[in-house]
C-alpha positions as semicolon CSV with decimal commas, in nm:
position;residue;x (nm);y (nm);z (nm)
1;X;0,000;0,000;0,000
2;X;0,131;0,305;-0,074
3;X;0,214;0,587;0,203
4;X;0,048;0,906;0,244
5;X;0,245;1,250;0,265
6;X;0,076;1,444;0,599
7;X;0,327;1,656;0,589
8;X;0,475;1,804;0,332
9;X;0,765;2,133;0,302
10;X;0,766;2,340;0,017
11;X;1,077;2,554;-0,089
12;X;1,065;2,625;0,318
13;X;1,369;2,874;0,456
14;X;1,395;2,847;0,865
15;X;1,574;3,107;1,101
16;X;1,602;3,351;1,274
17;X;1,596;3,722;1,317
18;X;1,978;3,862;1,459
19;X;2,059;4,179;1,544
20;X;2,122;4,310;1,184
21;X;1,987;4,021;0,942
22;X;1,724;3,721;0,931
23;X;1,966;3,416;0,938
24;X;1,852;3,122;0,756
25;X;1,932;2,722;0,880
26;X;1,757;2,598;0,615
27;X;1,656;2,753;0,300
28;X;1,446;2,622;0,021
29;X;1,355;2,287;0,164
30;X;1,139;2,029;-0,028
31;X;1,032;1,747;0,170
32;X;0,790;1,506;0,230
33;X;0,697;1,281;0,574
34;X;0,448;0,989;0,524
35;X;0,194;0,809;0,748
36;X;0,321;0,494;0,910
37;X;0,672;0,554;0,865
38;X;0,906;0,668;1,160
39;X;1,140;0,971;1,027
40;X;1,498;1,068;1,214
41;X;1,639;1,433;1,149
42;X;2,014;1,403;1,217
43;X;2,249;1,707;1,146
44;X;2,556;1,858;1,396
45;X;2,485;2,074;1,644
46;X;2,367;2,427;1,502
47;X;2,222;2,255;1,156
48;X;1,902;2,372;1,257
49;X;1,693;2,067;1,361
50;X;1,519;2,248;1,675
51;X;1,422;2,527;1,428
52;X;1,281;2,340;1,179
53;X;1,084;2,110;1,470
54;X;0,923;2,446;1,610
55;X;0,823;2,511;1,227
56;X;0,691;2,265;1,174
57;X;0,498;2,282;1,504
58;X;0,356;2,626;1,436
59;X;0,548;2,758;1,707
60;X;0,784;2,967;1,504
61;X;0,728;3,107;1,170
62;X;0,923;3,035;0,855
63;X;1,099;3,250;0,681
64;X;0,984;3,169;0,330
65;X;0,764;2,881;0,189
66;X;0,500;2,680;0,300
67;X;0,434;2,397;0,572
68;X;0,183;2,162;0,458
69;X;0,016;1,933;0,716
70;X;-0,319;1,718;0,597
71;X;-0,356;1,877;0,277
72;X;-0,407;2,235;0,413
73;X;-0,139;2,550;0,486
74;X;-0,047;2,523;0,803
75;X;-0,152;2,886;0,864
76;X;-0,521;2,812;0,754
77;X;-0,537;2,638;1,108
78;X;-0,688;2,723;1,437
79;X;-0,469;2,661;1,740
80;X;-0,740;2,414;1,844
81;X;-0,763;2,233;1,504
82;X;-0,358;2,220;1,459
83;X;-0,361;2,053;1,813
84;X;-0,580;1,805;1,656
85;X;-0,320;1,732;1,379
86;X;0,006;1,761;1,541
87;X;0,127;1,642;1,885
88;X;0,522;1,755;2,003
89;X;0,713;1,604;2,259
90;X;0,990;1,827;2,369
91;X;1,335;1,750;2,543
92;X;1,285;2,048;2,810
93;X;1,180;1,908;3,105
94;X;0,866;2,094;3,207
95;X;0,766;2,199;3,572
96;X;0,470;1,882;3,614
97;X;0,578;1,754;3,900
98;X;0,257;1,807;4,134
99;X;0,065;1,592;3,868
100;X;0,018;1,251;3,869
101;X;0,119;1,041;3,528
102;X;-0,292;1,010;3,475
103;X;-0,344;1,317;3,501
104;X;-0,035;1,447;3,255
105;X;-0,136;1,185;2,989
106;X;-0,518;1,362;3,034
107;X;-0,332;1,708;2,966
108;X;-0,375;1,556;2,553
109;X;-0,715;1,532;2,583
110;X;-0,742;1,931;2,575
111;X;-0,828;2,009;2,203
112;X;-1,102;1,807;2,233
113;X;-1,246;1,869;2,592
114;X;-1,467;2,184;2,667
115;X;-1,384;2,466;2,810
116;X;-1,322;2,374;3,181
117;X;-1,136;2,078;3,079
118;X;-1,306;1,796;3,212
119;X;-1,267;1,431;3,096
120;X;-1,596;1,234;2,953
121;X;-1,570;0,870;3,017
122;X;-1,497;0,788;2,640
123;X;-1,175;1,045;2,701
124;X;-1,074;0,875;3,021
125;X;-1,035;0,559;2,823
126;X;-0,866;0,713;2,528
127;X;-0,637;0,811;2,815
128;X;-0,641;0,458;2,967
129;X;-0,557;0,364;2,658
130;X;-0,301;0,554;2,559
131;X;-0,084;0,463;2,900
132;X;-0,135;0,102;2,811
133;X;0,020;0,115;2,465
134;X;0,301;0,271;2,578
135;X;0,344;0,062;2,885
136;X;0,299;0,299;3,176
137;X;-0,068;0,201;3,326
138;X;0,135;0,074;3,627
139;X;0,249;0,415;3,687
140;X;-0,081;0,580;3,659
141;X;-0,161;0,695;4,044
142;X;0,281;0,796;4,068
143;X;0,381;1,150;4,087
144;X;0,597;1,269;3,764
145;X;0,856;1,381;4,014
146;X;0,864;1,068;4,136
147;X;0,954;0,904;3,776
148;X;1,269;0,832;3,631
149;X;1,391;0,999;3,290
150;X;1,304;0,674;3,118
151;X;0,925;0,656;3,278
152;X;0,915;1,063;3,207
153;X;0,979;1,030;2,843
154;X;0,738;0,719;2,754
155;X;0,437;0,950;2,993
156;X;0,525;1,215;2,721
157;X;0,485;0,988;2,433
158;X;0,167;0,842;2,626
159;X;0,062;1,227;2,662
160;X;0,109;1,274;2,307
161;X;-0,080;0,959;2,214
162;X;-0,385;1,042;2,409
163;X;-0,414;1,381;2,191
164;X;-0,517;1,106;1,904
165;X;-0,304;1,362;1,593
166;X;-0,186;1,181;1,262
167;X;0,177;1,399;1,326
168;X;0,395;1,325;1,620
169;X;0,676;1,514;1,632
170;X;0,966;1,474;1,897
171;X;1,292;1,681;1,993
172;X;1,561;1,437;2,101
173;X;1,347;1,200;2,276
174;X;1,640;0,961;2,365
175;X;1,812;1,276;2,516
176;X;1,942;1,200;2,847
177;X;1,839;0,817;2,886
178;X;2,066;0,475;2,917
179;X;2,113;0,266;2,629
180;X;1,878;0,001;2,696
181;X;1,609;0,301;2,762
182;X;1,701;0,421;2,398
183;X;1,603;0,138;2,232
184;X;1,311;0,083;2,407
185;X;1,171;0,433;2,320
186;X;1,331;0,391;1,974
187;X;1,137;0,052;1,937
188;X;0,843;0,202;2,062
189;X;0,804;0,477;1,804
190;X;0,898;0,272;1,562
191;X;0,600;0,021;1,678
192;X;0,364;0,359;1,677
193;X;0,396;0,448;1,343
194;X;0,358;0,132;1,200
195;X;0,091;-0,044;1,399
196;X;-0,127;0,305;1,389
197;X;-0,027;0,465;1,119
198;X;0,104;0,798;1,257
199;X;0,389;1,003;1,089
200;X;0,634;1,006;1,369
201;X;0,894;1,249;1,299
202;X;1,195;1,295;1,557
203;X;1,548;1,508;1,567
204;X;1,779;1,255;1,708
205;X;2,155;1,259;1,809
206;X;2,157;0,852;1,842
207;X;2,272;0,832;1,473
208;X;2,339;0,435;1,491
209;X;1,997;0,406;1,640
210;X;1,844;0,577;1,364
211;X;2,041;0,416;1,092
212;X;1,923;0,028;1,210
213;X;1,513;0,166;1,251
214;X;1,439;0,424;1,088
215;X;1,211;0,398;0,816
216;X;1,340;0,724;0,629
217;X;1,646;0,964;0,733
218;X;1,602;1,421;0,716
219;X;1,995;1,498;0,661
220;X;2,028;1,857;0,757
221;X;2,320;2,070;0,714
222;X;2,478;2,344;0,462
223;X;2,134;2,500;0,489
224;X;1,944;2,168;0,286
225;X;1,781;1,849;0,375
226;X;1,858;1,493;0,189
227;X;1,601;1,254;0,235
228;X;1,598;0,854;0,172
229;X;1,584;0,514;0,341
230;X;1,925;0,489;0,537
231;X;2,040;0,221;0,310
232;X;1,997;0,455;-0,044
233;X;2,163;0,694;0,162
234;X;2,432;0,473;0,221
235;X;2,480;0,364;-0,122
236;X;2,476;0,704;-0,260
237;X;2,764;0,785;-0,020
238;X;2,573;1,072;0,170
239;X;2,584;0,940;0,479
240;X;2,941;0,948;0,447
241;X;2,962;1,252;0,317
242;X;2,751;1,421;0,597
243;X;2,893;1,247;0,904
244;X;3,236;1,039;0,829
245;X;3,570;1,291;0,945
246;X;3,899;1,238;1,049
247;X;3,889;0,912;1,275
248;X;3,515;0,807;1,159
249;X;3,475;0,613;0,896
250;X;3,135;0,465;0,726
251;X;3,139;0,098;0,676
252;X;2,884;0,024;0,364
253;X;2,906;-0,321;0,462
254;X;2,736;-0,285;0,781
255;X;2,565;0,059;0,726
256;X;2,720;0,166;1,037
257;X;2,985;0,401;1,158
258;X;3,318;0,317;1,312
259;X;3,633;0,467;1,416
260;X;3,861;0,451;1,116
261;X;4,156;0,252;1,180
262;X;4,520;0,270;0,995
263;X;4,620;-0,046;0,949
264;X;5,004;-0,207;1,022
265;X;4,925;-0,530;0,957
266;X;4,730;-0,786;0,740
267;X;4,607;-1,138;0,799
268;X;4,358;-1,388;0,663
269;X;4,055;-1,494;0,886
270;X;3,811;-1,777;0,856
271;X;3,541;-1,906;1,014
272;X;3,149;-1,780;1,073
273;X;2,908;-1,603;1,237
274;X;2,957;-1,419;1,527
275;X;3,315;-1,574;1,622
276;X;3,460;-1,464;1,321
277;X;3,333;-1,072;1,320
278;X;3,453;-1,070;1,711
279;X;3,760;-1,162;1,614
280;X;3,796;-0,914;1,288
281;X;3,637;-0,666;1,545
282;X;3,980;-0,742;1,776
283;X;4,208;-0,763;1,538
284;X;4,064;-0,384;1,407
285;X;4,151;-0,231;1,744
286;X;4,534;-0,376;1,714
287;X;4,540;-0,233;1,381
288;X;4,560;-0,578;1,194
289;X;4,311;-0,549;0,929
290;X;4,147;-0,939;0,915
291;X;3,922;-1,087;0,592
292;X;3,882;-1,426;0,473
293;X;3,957;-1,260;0,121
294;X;4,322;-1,171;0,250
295;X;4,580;-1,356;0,074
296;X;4,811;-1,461;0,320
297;X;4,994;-1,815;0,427
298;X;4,978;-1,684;0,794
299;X;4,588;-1,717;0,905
300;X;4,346;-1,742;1,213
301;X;4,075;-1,969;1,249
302;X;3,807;-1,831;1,448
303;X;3,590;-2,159;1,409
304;X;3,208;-2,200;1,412
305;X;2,907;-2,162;1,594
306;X;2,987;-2,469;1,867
307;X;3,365;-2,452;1,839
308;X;3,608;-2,358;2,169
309;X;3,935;-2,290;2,025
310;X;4,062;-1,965;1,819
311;X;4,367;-2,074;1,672
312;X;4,650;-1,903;1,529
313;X;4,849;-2,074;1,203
314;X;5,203;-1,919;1,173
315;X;5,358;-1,893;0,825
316;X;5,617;-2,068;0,962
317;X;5,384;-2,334;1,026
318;X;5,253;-2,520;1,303
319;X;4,948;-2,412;1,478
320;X;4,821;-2,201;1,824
321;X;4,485;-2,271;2,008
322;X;4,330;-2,003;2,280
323;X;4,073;-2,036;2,453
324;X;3,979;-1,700;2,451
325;X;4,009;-1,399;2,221
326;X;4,213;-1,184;2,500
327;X;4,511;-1,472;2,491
328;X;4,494;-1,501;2,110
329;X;4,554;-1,069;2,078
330;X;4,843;-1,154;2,376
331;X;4,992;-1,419;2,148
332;X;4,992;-1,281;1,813
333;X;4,988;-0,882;1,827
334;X;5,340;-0,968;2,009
335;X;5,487;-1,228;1,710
């Protein structure tokens, strides 16, 4: 089935007003973000992701062109009927710590409640809802002080979900959390957009995060923004050229990044699966540069799934087993 554009940026220029001169971070952006697809902005500090977030969020004005959101200008909207379209999760930690995480997540039932604000049964169990999906009903009766960064963000998301908008948009939303906490929000975005079919769009510093789930990469920097899937972007080399520098290198065979590494030394590796790239992956940080395609008499065999040896063959001949990969480096990186 083919994916809808909600949102959609026509020749848009973002900024700022200085003290002489409107400044531009972006200028002339064309770009599209699509229903049921999770979408990562990545660009350096000062590339102008939080400005274009708060554009896109109504909450600053562009410069020049046009916003798009649901087929209409995003102008032509009410504050009450954008609020109804977009949701925003922010990194700034707002002062909510006298509410309770029920009451928070009920804070995105305000476009559609009346004027005092009260919640109608059917909006308590959009709400109930809402904390279940993202896995925080347990928490429901806890103070957000109370929470840790972790349990703060997924409320937010919660918050966000309860306000029922095709567009969710979120400002470093891994900001601040452990590893395992990253993927977990990561995964449940990712889970968001494709089992509800929301446009979740997010500015993200986690750039390996982004490149193994993210449906579609926003590249920003020298004032433009490259879309694609991360793996046309990595073909294409502009992953590379936006991100690799001195000491960072893009690997195309893994899509990832790594610390480039200048190698002294060559040897040829076999064996499979994962004991064979934990070895290469040693052997990288001693600055021996390992492949089965190396032609070399000297060579290590870092076995098979079920094997308990590494072992070393000498050119000289003759053979070395270890039993781990810390007394194979000991072994050979001092031949």
């Amino acid at each position: 089935m083919r994916k809808k554009a909600v949102v959609r940026l026509h020749r848009l220029s973002t900024g700022y007003t200085g003290k002489k001169e409107v400044v531009k971070v972006t200028d002339g952006a064309d770009a599209e973000i699509y229903s049921g697809e999770l979408t990562c902005l990545l660009g350096a500090n000062g590339t102008g992701k939080s400005t274009l977030l708060r554009t896109l969020s109504a909450s600053q004005p562009p410069i020049e062109g046009e916003v798009w959101i649901g087929g209409k200008r995003l102008p032509e909207y009410s504050e009450k009927e954008l609020a109804r379209q977009v949701s925003i999760v922010l990194t700034d930690r707002c002062d909510v710590g006298n509410l309770t995480v029920n009451e928070l997540v009920g804070l995105g039932r305000s476009p559609y409640t009346g004027f005092w604000g009260s919640l109608s049964k059917e909006d308590e169990a959009i709400v109930a809802k809402a904390m279940k999906q993202v896995g925080v009903s347990f928490l429901a009766e806890r103070m957000m002080s109370a929470l840790s960064d972790g349990e703060r963000q997924k409320v937010m998301i919660a918050k966000a979900l309860a306000q029922q908008t095709p567009v969710v948009l979120l400002d470093e939303p891994t900001a601040f959390l452990d590893y395992p906490s990253k993927v977990e929000v990561m995964q449940l975005l990712y889970g968001l957009a494709h089992g509800q079919e929301k446009a979740v769009f997010l500015s993200t510093h986690d750039l390996e995060l982004a490149l193994q789930i993210a449906d579609k990469l926003w590249l920003i920097g020298g004032k433009g923004i490259v879309a694609g899937t991360p793996e046309d972007l990595s073909l294409d080399g502009t992953l590379e050229r936006f991100f690799a520098h001195e000491g960072i290198c893009f690997d195309r065979q893994s899509g990832l990044f790594r610390m480039d590494t200048e190698y002294t030394r060559s040897i040829r590796l076999t064996g499979e699966g994962v004991r064979y790239d934990m070895v290469r992956k040693a052997l990288r940080r001693q600055a021996v540069r390992a492949d089965r395609l190396i032609d070399s008499v000297e060579y290590i065999d870092a076995g098979t799934s079920g094997a308990d040896k590494f072992v070393w063959h000498p050119a000289e001949g003759g053979s070395c087993s270890f039993d781990t990969i810390e007394a194979l480096l000991e072994k050979f990186v001092l031949s």
